[in-house]
N, C-alpha and C positions, 0 to 999 in steps of 0.2 A: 504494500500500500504506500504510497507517496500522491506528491501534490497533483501529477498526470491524471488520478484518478478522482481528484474532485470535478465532475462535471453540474457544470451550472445550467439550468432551463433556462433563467431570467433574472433579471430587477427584479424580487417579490415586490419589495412596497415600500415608501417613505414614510416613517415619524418625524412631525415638527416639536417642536414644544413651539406655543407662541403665546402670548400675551393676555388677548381677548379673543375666544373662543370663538363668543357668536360673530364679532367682527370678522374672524376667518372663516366662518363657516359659511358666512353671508357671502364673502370674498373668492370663495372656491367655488361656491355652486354657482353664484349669478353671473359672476366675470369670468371666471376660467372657465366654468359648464360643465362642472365635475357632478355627479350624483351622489346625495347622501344614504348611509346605510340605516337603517330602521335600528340595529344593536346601535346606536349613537348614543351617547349619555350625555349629561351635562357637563363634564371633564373630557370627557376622549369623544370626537366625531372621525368615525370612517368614509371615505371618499371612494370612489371605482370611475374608472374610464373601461375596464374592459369585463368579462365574464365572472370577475371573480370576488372574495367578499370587498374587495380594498388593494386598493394601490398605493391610497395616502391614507396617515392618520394623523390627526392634529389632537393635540394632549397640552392641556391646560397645570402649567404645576407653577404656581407663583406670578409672575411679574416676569418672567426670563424667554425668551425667544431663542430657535434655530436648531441646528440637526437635534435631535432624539437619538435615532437609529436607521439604520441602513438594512432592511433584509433581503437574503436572497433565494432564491428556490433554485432546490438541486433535483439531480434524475430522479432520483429513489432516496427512501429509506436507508439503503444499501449504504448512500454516499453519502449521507449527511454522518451515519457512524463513522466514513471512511475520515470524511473531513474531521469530525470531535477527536480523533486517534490521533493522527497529525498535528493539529495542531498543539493536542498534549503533548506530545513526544515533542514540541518546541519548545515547549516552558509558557504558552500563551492563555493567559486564564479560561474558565469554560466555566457556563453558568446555566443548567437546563431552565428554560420556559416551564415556569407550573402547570399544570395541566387545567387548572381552573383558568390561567392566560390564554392556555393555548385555546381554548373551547372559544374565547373572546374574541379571539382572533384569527380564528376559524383557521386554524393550520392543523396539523397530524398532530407533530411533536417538534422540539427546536432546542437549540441551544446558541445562546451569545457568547460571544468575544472582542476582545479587543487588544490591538498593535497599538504598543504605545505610542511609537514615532506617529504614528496616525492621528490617534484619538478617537476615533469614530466609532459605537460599537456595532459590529455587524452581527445579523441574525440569520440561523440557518436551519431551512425547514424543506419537505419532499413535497408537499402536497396543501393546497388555498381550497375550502369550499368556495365552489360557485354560488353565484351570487340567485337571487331572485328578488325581483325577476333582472332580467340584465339589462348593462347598461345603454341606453338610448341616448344619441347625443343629441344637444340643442342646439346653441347656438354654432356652437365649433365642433368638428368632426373628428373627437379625438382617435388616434388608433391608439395610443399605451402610454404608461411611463416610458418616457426616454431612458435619463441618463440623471447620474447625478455628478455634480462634480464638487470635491473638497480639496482642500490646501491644504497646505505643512510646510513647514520649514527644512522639513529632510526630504525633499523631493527624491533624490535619488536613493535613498536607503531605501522609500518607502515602497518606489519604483519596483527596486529590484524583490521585493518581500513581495508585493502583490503577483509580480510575474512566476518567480522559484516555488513559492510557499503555497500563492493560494492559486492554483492556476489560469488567471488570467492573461490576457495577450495583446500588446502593445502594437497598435493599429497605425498611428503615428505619432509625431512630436512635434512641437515648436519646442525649439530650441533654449533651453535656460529657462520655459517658461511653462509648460503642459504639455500632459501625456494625456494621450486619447488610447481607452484601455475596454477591450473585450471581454465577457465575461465565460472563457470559453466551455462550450464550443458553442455558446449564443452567436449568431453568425453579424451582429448590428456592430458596426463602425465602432459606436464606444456606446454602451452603460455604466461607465465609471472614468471619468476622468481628472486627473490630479495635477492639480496648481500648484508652480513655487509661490510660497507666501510668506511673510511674517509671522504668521499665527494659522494653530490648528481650527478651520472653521468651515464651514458650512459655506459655498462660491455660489451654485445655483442648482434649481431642481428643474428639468426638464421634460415637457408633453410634446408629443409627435403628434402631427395632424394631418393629414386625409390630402386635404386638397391646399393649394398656394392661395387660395381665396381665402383659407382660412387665419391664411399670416397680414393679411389687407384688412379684412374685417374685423381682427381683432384690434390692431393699430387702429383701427377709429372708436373701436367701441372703449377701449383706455382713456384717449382722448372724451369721450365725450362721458366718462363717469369720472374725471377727475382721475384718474391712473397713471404714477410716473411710470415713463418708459424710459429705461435704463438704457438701450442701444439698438439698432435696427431701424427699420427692417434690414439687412443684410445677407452676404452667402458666405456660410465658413469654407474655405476651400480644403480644409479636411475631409469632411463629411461629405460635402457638397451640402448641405443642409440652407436653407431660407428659412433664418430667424426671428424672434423678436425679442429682447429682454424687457420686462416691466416687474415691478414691486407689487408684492402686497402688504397688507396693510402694518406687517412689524417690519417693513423693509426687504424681507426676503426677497431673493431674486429669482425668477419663473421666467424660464423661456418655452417659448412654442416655437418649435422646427419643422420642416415641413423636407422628407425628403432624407436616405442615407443608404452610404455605402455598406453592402453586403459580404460578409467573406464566405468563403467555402469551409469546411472543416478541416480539408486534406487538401495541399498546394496552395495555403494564402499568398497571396503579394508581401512581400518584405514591409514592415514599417518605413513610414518616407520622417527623412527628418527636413524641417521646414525652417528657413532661415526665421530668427526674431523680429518680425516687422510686421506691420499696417496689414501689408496683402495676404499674409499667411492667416492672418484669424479673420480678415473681411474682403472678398472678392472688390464690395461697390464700394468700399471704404466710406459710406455715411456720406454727411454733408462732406462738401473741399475744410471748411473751417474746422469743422471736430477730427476729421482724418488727421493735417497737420496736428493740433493740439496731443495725440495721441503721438505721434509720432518722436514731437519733441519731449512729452513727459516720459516717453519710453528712452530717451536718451539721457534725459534726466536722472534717469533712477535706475538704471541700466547696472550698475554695480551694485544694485540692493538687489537685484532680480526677482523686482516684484511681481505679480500674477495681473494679467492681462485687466480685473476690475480696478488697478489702480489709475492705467492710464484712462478707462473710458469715464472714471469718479472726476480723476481730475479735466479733464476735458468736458466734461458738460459743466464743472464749478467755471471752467473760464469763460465757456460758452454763456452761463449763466449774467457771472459776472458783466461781461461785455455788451449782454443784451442792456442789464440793467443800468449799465454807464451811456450808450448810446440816447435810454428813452427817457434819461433823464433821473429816475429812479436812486440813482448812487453817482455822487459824484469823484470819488475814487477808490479804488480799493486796490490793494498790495498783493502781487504775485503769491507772497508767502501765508497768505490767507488763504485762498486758492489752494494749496499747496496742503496747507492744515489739514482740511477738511477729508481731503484724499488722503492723507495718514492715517488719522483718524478713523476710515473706513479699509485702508489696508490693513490695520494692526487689528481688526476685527469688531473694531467698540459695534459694526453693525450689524452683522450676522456672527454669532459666535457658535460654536456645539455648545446651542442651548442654554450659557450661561450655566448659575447656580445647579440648574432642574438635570443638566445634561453632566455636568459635572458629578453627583449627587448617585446617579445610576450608575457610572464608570465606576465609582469608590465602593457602590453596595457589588459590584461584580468583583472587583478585586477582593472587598474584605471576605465575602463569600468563598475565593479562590483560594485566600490565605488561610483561611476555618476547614478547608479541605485538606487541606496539607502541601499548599503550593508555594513555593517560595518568593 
């Protein structure tokens, strides 16, 4: 038994923790067109875009926002023992799912873990009841959870430990800045993909949709409920993917893609590594003003090797800035305020794993691992 033989189905599902519950719940179903699950409580709301009980879960514990948890669905039964063996035999804590959990969240059985360099805690389970009845999309025609993508500071340690350890498979790269990572032998471009960053945190959770219509009509329906849009529309030319980044309501960042590359199980294409610049992560590069801006903050900060949401933070705070110096609005403001604000959201004050609430679940897995006899 080794890492070869963890075979992954999919993404199972993302946990949020965030702030206001019903703000997110309003936030997911009416804007994003996600379906609520009937087991919803007034703490924890389940979400589905596809057959099954839940894709997303948002989980209410304090005042704290961003990742929860990360799960994933494997072949079998067989494999999720294969994977709990493994990753014992590395020294990496293991915590089973209670069986009153798991009933909640309609899986078989599971167990959590977690990589420190990571932070993240991942879940692993063989089997999601289906849903009833299934999901019917509204306004947007979603086909799945995407992808998610998280940061660290050990990009490369973390790199090689998801490829060796857990077997995953590196699709492409931009260079010095993110890895787009298969969950093999799921054959999708990337469902996990990992940002250099300052801090361990939570970059963005991704919905795949149907038609290109569907990355047009949501760009106005943000627009026209008051919804920041963080970047796009655009084409990553990794994926080939047609974007959109926008917030909800704690900040988090959600994008809808439209569109990605396929691999085979047996003969992929070699990962491509992608120079660090503008056209590697956006085909149309945005307006000409935000492109440049981007550009220059990524030279900027080029020896801090920060993750691609720095330069688009800071580029829309200039864009911001500059709108509001031309219409009068502010009549000066300093480069290095500008500058702040995009620290600020690099070092993670905006999306963290979950603050206190995420924090809190890491230590009760750990103390739990050390009560077992784990080192």
């Amino acid at each position: 038994m080794a890492a070869k033989d963890i075979r992954h189905t999919r993404l199972g599902y993302v946990a949020l923790n965030v702030s206001d519950i019903k703000a997110s719940e309003a936030f997911y179903g009416a804007i994003v067109g996600l379906t609520a699950s009937a087991d919803s409580t007034e703490d924890v709301v389940f979400f589905r875009c596809s057959d099954r009980h839940h894709d997303l879960m948002l989980c209410q514990d304090g005042n704290d926002h961003g990742l929860k948890r990360v799960g994933w669905e494997l072949e079998s039964p067989e494999t999720v023992d294969i994977a709990r063996f493994h990753f014992q035999s590395l020294g990496l804590p293991i915590v089973e799912v209670p069986d009153d959990e798991a009933a909640r969240l309609g899986i078989d059985f599971g167990f959590r873990t977690v990589y420190d360099k990571l932070g993240a805690v991942f879940e692993y389970y063989s089997a999601m009841n289906k849903a009833a009845p299934a999901f019917t999309p509204t306004h947007t025609k979603i086909a799945r959870l995407g992808h998610v993508v998280l940061n660290t500071p050990h990009h490369r340690e973390v790199e090689d430990f998801l490829l060796n350890q857990m077997n995953f498979r590196a699709s492409d790269r931009v260079d010095g800045m993110v890895t787009f990572m298969r969950c093999f032998p799921n054959p999708f471009h990337h469902s996990l993909g990992l940002s250099a960053g300052q801090a361990q945190r939570l970059n963005h959770v991704n919905f795949m949709v149907t038609e290109i219509d569907d990355i047009g009509r949501a760009m106005n329906r943000m627009k026209a409920n008051d919804v920041k849009i963080v970047y796009g529309p655009g084409r990553h030319p990794p994926s080939e993917s047609i974007f959109l980044y926008f917030l909800d309501p704690d900040g988090i960042t959600v994008e809808y893609s439209f569109g990605m590359e396929e691999f085979p199980e047996i003969g992929p294409r070699n990962p491509r590594l992608l120079e660090a610049k503008l056209e590697s992560v956006d085909f149309w590069g945005a307006c000409r003003s935000r492109a440049s801006a981007i550009v220059e903050c990524f030279s900027h900060f080029k020896a801090k090797r920060l993750n691609a949401d720095v330069f688009q933070e800071q580029s829309r705070n200039r864009h911001r800035c500059s709108e509001r110096y031309r219409t009068g609005h502010l009549r000066k403001i300093g480069r290095s305020r500008c500058q702040s604000r995009a620290w600020r959201y690099s070092r993670g004050h905006v999306e963290g794993f979950g603050g206190a609430a995420a924090r809190a679940d890491r230590n009760r897995l750990l103390r739990s691992f050390k009560g077992r006899g784990g080192k």
